[in-house]
Steps between C-alpha positions, in 0.01 A plus 500: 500500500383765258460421133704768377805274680431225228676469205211364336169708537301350736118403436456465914283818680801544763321750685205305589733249555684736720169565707361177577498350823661144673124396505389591106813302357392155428718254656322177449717327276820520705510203693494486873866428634386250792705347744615237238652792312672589826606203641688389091609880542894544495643776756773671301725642725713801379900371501807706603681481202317809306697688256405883423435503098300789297195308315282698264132404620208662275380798738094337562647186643753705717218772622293181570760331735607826650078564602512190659729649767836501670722194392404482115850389418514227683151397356630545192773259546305240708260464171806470284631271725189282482489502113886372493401222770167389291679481187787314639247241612386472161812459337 
């Protein structure tokens, strides 16, 4: 994402950010998802019941689902789908 795309002017270098590899970002404070992650993990499964709706997503979030390859929809829906099941939990 380019900081011209911002609303806000952006302090962040983009283009060095842009340029650096998997190996120079530092990862060390995201936690290691072990097989305890896993195994508490819930498989949402997407239902037959979909309805076709127009949704107005801002356009970074929908470039970044769409790079992430066919079947960004139904990504889309199986994180919604887990946010409506987590907060029902905690209601």
């Amino acid at each position: 994402m380019k900081a011209n795309t911002l609303k806000k002017q952006s302090q962040t270098d983009w283009d060095k950010v842009d340029k650096l590899t998997d190996e120079e970002i530092d990862t060390s404070e995201i936690p290691v998802m072990g097989e305890d992650f896993f195994k508490n993990a819930d498989l949402m499964m997407p239902s037959e019941s979909k309805v076709p709706i127009t949704i107005r997503i801002d356009k970074p979030v929908l470039e970044w689902f769409k790079s992430q390859g066919k079947g960004y929809q139904t990504r889309i829906n199986a994180i919604l789908k887990a946010y409506v099941s987590s907060n029902k939990k905690k209601a």
